[in-house]
C-alpha positions as CSV (number, residue, x, y, z in Angstrom):
1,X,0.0,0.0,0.0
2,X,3.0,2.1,-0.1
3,X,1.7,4.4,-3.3
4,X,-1.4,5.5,-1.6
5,X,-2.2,8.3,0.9
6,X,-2.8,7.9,4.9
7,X,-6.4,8.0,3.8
8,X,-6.6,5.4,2.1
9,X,-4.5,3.1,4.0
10,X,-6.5,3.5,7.0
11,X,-9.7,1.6,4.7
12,X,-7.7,-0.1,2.4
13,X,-4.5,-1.5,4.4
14,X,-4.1,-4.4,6.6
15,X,-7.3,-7.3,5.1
16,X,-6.5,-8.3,1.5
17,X,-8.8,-10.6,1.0
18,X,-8.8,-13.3,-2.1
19,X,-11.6,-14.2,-4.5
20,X,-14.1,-15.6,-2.8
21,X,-13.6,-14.6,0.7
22,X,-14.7,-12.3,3.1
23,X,-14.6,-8.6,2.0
24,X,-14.7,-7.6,5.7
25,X,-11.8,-8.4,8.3
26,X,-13.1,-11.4,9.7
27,X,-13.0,-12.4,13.7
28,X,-10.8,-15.4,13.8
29,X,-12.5,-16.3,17.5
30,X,-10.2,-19.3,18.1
31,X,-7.7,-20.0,20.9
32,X,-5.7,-22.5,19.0
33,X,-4.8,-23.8,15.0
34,X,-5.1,-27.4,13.4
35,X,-2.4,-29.2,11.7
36,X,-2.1,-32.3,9.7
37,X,1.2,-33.7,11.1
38,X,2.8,-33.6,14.3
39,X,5.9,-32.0,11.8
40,X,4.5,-29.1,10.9
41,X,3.4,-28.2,14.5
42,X,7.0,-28.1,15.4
43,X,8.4,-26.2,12.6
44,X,6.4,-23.4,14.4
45,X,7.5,-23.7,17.5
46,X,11.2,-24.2,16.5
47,X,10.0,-20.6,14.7
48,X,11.6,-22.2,11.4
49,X,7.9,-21.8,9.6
50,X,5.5,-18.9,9.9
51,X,1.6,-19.5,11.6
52,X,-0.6,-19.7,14.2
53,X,-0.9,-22.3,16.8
54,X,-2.1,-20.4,19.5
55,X,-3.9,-17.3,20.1
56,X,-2.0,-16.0,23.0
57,X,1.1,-15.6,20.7
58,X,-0.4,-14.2,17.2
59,X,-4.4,-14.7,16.3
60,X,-5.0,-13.8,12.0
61,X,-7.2,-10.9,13.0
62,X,-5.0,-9.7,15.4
63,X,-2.0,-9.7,13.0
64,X,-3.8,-8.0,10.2
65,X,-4.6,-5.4,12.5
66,X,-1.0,-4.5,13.5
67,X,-0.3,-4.7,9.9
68,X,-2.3,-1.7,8.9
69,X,-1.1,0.2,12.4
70,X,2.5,-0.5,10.7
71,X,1.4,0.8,7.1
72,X,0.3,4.2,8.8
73,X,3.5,4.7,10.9
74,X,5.6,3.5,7.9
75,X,7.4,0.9,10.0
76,X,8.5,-3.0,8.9
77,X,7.0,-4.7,12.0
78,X,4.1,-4.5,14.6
79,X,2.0,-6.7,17.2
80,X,-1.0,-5.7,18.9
81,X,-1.7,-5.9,23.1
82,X,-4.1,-6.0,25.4
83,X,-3.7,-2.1,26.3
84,X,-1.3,0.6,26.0
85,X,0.3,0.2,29.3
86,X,1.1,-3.5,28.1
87,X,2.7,-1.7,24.7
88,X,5.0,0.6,26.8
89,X,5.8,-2.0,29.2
90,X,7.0,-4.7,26.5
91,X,8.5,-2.0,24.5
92,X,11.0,-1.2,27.0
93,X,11.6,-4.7,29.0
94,X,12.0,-6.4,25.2
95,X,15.6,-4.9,25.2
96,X,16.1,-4.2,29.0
97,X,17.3,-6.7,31.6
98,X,17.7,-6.0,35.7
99,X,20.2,-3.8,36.3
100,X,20.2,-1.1,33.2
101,X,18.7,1.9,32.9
102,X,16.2,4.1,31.3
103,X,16.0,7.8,30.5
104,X,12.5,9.2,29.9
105,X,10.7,12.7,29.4
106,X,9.0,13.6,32.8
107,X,6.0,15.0,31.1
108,X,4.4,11.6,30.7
109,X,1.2,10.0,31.2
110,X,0.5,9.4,34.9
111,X,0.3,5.5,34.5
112,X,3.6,5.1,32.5
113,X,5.4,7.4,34.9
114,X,4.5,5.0,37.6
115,X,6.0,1.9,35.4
116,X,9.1,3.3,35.2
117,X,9.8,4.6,38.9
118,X,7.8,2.0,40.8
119,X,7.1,-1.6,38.9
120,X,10.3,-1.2,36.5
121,X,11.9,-0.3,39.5
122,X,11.0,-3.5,41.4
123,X,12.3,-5.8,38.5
124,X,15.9,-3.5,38.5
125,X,15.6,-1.4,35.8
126,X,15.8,1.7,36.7
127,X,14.7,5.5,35.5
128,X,15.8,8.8,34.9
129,X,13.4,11.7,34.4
130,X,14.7,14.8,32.4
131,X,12.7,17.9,31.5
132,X,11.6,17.1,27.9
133,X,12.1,21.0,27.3
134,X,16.1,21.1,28.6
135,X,18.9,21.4,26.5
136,X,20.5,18.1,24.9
137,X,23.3,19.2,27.2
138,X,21.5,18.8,30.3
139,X,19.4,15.6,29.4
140,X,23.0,14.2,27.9
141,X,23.8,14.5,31.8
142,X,21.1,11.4,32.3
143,X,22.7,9.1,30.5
144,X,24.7,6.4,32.1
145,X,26.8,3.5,30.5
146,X,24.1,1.1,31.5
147,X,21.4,3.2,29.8
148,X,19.5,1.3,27.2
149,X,16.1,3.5,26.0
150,X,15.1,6.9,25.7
151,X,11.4,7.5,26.1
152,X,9.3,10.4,25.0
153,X,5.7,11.3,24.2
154,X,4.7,13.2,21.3
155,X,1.9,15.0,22.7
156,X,2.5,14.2,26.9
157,X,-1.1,13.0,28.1
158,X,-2.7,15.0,30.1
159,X,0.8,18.3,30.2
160,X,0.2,18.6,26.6
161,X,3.7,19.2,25.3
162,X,4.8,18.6,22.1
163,X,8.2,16.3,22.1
164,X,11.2,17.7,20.3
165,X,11.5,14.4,18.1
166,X,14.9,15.1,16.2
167,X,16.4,16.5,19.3
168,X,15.5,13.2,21.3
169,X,16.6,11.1,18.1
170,X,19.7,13.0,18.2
171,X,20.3,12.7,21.7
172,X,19.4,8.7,22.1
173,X,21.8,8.4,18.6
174,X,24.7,9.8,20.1
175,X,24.5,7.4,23.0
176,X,23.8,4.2,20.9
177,X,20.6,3.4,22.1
178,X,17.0,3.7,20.2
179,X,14.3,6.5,20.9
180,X,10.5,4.8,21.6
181,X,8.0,7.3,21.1
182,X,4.3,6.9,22.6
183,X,2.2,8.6,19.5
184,X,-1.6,7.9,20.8
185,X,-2.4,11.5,21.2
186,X,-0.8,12.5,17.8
187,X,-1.7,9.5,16.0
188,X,-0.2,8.7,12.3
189,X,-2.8,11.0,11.1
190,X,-1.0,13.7,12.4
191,X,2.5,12.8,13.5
192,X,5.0,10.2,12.1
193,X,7.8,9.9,14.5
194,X,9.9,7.1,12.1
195,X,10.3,10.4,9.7
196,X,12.2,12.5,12.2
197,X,14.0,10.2,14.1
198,X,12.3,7.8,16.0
199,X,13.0,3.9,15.8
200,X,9.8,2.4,17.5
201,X,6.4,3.5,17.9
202,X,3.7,2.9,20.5
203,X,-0.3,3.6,20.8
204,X,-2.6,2.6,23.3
205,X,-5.2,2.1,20.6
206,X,-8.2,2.5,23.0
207,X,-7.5,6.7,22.3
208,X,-8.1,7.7,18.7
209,X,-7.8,4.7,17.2
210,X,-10.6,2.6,18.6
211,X,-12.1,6.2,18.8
212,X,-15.1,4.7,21.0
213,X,-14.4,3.7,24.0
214,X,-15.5,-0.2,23.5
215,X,-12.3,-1.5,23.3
216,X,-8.9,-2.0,25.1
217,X,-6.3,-2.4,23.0
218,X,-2.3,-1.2,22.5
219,X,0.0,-1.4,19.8
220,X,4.3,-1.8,19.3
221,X,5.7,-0.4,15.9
222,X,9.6,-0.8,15.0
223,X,10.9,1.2,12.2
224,X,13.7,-1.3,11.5
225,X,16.1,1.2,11.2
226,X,17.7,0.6,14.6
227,X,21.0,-1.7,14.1
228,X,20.5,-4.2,17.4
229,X,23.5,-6.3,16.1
230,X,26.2,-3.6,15.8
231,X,25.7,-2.5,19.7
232,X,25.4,-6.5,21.0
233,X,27.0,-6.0,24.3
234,X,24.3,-3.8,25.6
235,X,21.2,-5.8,23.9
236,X,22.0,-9.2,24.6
237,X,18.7,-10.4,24.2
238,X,18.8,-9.7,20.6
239,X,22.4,-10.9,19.8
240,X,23.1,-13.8,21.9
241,X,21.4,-17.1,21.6
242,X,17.9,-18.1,23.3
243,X,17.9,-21.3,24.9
244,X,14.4,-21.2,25.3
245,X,14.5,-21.4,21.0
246,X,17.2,-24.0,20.9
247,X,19.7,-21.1,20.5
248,X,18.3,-18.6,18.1
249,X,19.8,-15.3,17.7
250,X,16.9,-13.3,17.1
251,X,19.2,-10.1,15.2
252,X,20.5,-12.7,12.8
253,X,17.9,-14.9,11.8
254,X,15.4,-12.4,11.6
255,X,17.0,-9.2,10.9
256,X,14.8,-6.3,10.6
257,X,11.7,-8.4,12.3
258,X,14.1,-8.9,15.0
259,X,12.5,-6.6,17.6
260,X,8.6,-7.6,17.0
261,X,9.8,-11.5,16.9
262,X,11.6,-11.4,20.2
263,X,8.8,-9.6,21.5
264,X,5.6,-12.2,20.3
265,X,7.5,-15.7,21.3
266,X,9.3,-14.6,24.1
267,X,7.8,-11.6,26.3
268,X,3.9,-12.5,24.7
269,X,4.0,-16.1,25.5
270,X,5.5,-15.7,28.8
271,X,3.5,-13.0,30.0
272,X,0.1,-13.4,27.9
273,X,-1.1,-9.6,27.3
274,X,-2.4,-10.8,23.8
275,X,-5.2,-8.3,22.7
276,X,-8.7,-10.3,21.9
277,X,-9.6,-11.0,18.2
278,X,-13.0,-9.4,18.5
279,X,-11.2,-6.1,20.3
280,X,-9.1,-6.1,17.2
281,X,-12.3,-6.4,14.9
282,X,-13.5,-3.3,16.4
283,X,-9.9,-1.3,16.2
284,X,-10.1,-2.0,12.7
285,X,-13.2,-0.8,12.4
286,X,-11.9,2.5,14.0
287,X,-9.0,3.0,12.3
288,X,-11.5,2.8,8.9
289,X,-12.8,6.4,10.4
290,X,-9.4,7.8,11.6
291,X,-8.8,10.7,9.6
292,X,-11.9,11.6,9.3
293,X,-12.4,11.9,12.9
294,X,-9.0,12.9,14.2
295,X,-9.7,16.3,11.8
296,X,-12.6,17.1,13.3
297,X,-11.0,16.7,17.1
298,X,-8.4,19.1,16.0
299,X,-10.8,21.3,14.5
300,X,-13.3,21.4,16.8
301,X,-10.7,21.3,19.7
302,X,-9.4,24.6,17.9
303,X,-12.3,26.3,18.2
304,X,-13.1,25.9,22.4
305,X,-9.2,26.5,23.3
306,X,-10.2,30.3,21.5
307,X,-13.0,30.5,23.3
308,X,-11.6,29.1,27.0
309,X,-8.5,31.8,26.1
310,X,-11.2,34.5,25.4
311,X,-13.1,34.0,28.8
312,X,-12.5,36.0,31.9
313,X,-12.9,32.9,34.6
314,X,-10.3,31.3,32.4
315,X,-6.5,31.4,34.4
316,X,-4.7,30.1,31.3
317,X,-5.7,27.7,28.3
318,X,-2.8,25.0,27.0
319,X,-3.3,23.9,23.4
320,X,-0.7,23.9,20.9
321,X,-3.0,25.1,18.4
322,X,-2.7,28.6,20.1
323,X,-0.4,31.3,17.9
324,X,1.2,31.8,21.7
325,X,1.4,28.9,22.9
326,X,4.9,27.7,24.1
327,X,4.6,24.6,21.8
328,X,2.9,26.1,18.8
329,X,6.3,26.7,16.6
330,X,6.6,22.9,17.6
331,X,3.7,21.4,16.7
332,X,3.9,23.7,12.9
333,X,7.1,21.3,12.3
334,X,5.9,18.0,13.4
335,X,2.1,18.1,13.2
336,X,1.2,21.2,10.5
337,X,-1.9,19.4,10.5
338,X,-2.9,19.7,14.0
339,X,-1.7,18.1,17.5
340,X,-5.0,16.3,19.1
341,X,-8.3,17.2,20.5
342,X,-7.5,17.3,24.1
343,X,-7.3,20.7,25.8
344,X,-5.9,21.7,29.3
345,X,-6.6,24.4,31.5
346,X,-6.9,25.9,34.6
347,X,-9.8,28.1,36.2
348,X,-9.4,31.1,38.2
349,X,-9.4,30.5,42.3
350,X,-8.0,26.5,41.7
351,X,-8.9,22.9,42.6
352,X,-12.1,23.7,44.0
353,X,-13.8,25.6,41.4
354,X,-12.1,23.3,39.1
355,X,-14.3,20.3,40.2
356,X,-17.3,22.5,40.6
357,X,-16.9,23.5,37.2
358,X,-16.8,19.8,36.0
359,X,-20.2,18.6,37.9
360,X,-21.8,21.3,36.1
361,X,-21.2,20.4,32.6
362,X,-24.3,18.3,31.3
363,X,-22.9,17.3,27.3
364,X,-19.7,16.6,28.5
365,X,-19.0,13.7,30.7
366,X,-16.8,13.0,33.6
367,X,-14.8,10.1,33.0
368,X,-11.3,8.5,33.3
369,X,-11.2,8.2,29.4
370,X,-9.7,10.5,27.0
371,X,-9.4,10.7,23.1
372,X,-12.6,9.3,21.3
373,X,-16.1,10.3,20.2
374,X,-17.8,12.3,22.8
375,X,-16.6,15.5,24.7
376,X,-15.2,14.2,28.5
377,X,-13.5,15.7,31.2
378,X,-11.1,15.4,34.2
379,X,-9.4,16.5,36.7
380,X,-5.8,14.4,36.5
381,X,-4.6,15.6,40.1
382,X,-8.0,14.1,41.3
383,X,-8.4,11.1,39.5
384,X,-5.5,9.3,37.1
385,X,-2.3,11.3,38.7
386,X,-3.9,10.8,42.4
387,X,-1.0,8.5,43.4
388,X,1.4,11.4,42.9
389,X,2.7,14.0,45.2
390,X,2.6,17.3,44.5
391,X,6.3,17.2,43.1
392,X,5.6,14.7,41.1
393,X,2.7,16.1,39.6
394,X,4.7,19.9,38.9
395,X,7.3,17.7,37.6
396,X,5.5,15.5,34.9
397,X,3.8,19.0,34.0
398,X,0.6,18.3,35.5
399,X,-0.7,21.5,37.9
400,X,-3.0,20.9,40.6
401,X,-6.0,22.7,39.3
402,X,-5.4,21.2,35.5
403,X,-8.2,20.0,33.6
404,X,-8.5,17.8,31.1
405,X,-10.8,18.2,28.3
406,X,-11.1,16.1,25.7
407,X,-12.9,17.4,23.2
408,X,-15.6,15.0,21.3
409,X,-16.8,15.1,17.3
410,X,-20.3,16.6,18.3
411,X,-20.9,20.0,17.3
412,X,-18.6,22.7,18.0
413,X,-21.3,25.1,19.2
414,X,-23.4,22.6,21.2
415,X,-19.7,21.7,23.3
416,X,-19.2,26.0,23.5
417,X,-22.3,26.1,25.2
418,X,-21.9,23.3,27.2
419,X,-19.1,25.2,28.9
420,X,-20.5,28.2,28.9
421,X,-23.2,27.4,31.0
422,X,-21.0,25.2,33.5
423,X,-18.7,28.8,33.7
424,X,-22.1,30.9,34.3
425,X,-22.5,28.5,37.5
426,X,-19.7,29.0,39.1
């Protein structure tokens, strides 16, 4: 599909299906695979022969899926899992071992940030937080010999700022090791991080992509472009032989696919996060709307960030889209089409009127989700960020009276007034 526009791969990608069969993706609801001989079975699980034995490891309708998610992000490889957190969690631990290191942007979303300094932690890895905003200088001062990953958001869920890609490409470059980028907010739509740097990609696919809400779901890119076997003595899983394969070397025998491999038979079939066929029916079913929809976030998301900046019980409005904003010159270069739908901001006299505004807004709904059909709200420090002290939360760029709106596909004027009215009541 490499001739056509993102448009059309987003309908067109992934399900090519042959004469006679289905001309929609079809649910392949099965937990395992027949075969004729006792041979074949084993060829698959010696990984000398491509297939499907068992849905924990690769499912058709899951694998079709990724395929299209790796067609938009212009990568070589991609699997599918059961949510985002599960993406960013086997993105990193696929090439990191107890006692290494990671170095990741602070401005993060609140559930990552708590991988890295608490669970990560617990299985030795551990984490380094840098201001995604300092100079390559300073976050050059994070690095350690035993660092393996640098990690970076391309629009930070819920802070809102816009990642320097090329500057984090360049930085993680220098010191040998690749640059994962989490791209939900942005999606392909709207951002390609594998264009400016970037060597893997991850979504939690329940955002823009499902587009929704009905369906969990997270998904790992790699670009390919990131040479494991030329820096083996820091990714030994990659380069040395797996016993647990009779003594495959994943960099050599599989070469670009080398990343996405290691990461289905090893990591999925020891730790199961496998997405569900029929969860990957309905992502597909998503995607098929993506641009469509993610243009009329922006657009409409456009259009209430003027009018929050414009009111008077407004304290400030943070939205790339904004001529003033600090990330606007930012999100021209990497996103000229427009960063995401979600808006922070902060009201005038804090927390309390914060919440106060919230129960007072009637279309849009209070809810932990963010990034799909219908207008929602929150109020991070409250709800997805509660975990963190107040040092954490200044420090991964999320203030205490910040809210989170995430702005729906409904009508621009009927999501205006919405506010409106919730502002007139407080």
């Amino acid at each position: 599909m490499n001739n056509y526009s993102i448009e059309t791969k987003c309908i067109q990608s992934g399900w090519q299906p042959k004469n006679g069969e289905p001309r929609v993706l079809p649910i392949y609801q099965s937990t395992t695979f027949k075969y004729d001989t006792s041979e074949q079975m084993g060829a698959l699980f010696d990984l000398e022969e491509s297939g499907y034995f068992y849905s924990r490891l690769q499912n058709p309708t899951n694998d079709i899926v990724a395929s299209k998610i790796c067609d938009l992000e212009g990568g070589v490889a991609a699997m599918l899992l059961s949510s985002g957190q599960a993406a960013t969690f086997y993105a990193v631990f696929n090439i990191c071992e107890a006692g290494e290191h990671i170095v990741s942007a602070s401005t993060i979303y609140g559930g990552t940030f708590n991988l890295f300094s608490v669970t990560m932690k617990k299985l030795g890895i551990e984490c380094t937080f840098v201001d995604p905003d300092a100079s390559e200088e300073e976050i050059q001062k994070a690095f350690r010999p035993n660092t393996r990953v640098l990690f970076g958001e391309t629009v930070a869920n819920p802070a809102l700022v816009v990642l320097d890609i090329e500057k984090f490409a360049n930085i993680a470059h220098k010191n040998n090791v690749p640059l994962i980028v989490d791209n939900t907010f942005a999606t392909p739509i709207n951002c390609r991080p594998f264009e400016w740097g970037a060597d893997i990609i991850t979504h939690s696919t329940t955002k823009y992509m499902d587009g929704h809400a009905v369906s969990l779901g997270g998904c790992i890119v790699d670009s390919g472009n990131f040479d494991w076997a030329k820096y083996g003595d820091k990714y030994h899983g990659l380069t040395t032989p797996d016993d647990s394969y009779h003594g495959i070397v994943y960099a050599e025998k599989f070469g670009k696919g080398a990343y996405i491999t290691k990461a289905t038979v090893q990591l999925m079939r020891d730790l199961g996060s496998m997405q569900s066929p029929n969860n990957a029916f309905l992502l597909n079913l998503g995607l098929e709307t993506l641009h469509l929809r993610v243009k009329q976030h922006c657009f409409n998301a456009q259009e209430v960030a003027k009018y929050l900046e414009s009111n008077d019980k407004v304290a400030w409005v943070n939205y790339a889209g904004l001529e003033g904003n600090k990330y606007h010159e930012l999100a021209k270069k990497y996103m000229p089409n427009g960063t995401c739908g979600v808006i922070s901001f902060g009201l005038k006299g804090g927390r309390n009127i914060a919440t106060k505004f919230m129960d007072g807004l009637k279309l849009a709904a209070i809810v932990t989700h963010v990034a799909d059909a219908r207008t929602s709200v929150l109020h991070p420090a409250s709800h997805t960020h509660r975990q963190m002290t107040d040092e954490q939360l200044i420090e991964a760029g999320v203030q205490p009276d910040l809210i989170r709106f995430s702005v729906g596909i409904e009508n621009v004027n009927d999501i205006i007034a919405d506010i409106e009215q919730a502002l007139k009541a407080i």
